[in-house]
N, C-alpha and C positions, 0 to 999 in steps of 0.2 A: 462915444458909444452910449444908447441908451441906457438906462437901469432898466432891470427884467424887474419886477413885483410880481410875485405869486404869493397865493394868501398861504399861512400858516395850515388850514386846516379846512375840509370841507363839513360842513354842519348838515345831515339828513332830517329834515324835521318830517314826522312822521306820524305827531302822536297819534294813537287807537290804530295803527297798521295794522296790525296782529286783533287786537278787541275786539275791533268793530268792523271787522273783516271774517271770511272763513275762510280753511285752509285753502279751500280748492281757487276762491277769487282772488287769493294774497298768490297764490303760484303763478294762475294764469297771468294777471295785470302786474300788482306788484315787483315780483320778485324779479322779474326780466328787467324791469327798469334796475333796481336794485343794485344788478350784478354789473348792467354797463356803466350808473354811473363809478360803482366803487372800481370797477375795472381801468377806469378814462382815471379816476382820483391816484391811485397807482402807480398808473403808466407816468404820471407827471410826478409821480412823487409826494406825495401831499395824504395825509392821511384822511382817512373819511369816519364820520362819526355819527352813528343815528342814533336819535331822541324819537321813542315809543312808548307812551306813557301803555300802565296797564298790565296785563299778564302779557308776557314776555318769552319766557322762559324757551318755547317753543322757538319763538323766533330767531333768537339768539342764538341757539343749537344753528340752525339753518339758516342766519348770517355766515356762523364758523363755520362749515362747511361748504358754502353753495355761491358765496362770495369772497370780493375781494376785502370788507370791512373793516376799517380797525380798530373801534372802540363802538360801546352798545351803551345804552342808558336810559331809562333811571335803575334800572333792574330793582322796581318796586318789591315790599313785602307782601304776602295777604293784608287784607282783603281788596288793596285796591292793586295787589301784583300777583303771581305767582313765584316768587324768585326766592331762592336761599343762598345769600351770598356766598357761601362757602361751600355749596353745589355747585353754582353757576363756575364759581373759580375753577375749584378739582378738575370739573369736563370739561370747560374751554377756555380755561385762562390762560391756557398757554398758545392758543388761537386769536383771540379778541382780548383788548384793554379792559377793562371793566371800568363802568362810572357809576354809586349813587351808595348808600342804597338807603340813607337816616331818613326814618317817616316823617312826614315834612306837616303831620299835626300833632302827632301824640308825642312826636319827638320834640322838634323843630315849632311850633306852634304853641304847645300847651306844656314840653317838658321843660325841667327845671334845667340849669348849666349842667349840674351833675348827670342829671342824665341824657343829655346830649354829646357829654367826655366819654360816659360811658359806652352807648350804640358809637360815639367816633374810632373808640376803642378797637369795639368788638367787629366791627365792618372790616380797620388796617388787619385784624388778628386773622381773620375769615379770607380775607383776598387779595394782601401786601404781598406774600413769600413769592419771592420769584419776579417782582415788579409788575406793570401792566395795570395799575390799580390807581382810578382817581377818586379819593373821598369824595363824597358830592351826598346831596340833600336825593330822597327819594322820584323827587320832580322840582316844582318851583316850589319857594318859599312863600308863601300869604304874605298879604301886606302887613299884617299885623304883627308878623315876628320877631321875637324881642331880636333887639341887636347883640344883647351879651350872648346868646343862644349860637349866633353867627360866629362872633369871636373865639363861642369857647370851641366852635368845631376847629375852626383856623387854630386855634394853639393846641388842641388834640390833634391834628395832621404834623404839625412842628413836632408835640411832644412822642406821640408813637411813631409817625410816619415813616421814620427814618430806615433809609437799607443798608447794608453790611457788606 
């Protein structure tokens, strides 16, 4: 008998869906696609995951409702998101994963260890309860970012991350 291989996860890359789009051409074009592929991702089992850099916020409401989705991200801060981690949780975390949300310069780029324990902190504080929550960087990381920066997110997921 053959081996089946199915991938672990479907990846939606998307970025500026929502940005650089308006509502009405994200409904018409977009979101029809959206729904068949998270719908087919589903059916086979397999979770599906969209990356939309940018304000969000909207869209993510209307992933959780209008699709089949299950994880959104980077769920940016201002000024380059609209997203409050601990909004976004309260109204659809019990809908959709969440992924992101450390500023990926002020934080991640230019912050110190300390303060990258600390936003790793306050992200798990804001949208761990109840699970469904992946720490993650606001979008990608710069080339330039220190590696201990990296590490100390990684040991702030060990050291908070933990559920009960």
């Amino acid at each position: 008998m053959a081996l089946q291989v199915k991938p672990d996860f479907l990846m939606i890359g998307a970025s500026g869906l929502w940005t650089l789009s308006s509502p009405s051409v994200f409904r018409r074009f977009s979101l029809p696609a959206l729904q068949n592929v998270t719908q087919m991702a589903k059916q086979a089992g397999i979770p599906s995951f969209l990356h939309s850099c940018g304000k969000e916020r909207e869209l993510a409401g209307i992933c959780a409702n209008e699709t089949d989705l299950s994880c959104i991200n980077p769920l940016e801060i201002p000024p380059m998101g609209d997203c409050d981690l601990a909004e976004v949780k309260k109204s659809l975390g019990h809908r959709l994963a969440l992924m992101g949300n450390l500023h990926t310069t002020d934080i991640m780029l230019r912050g110190t260890p300390e303060m990258v324990e600390e936003a790793s902190r306050k992200a798990i504080e804001d949208a761990a309860a109840g699970g469904g929550f992946i720490l993650s960087t606001g979008d990608q990381c710069g080339r330039d970012t220190p590696d201990e920066n990296l590490h100390t997110m990684a040991r702030a997921a060990e050291k908070y991350g933990k559920y009960g």
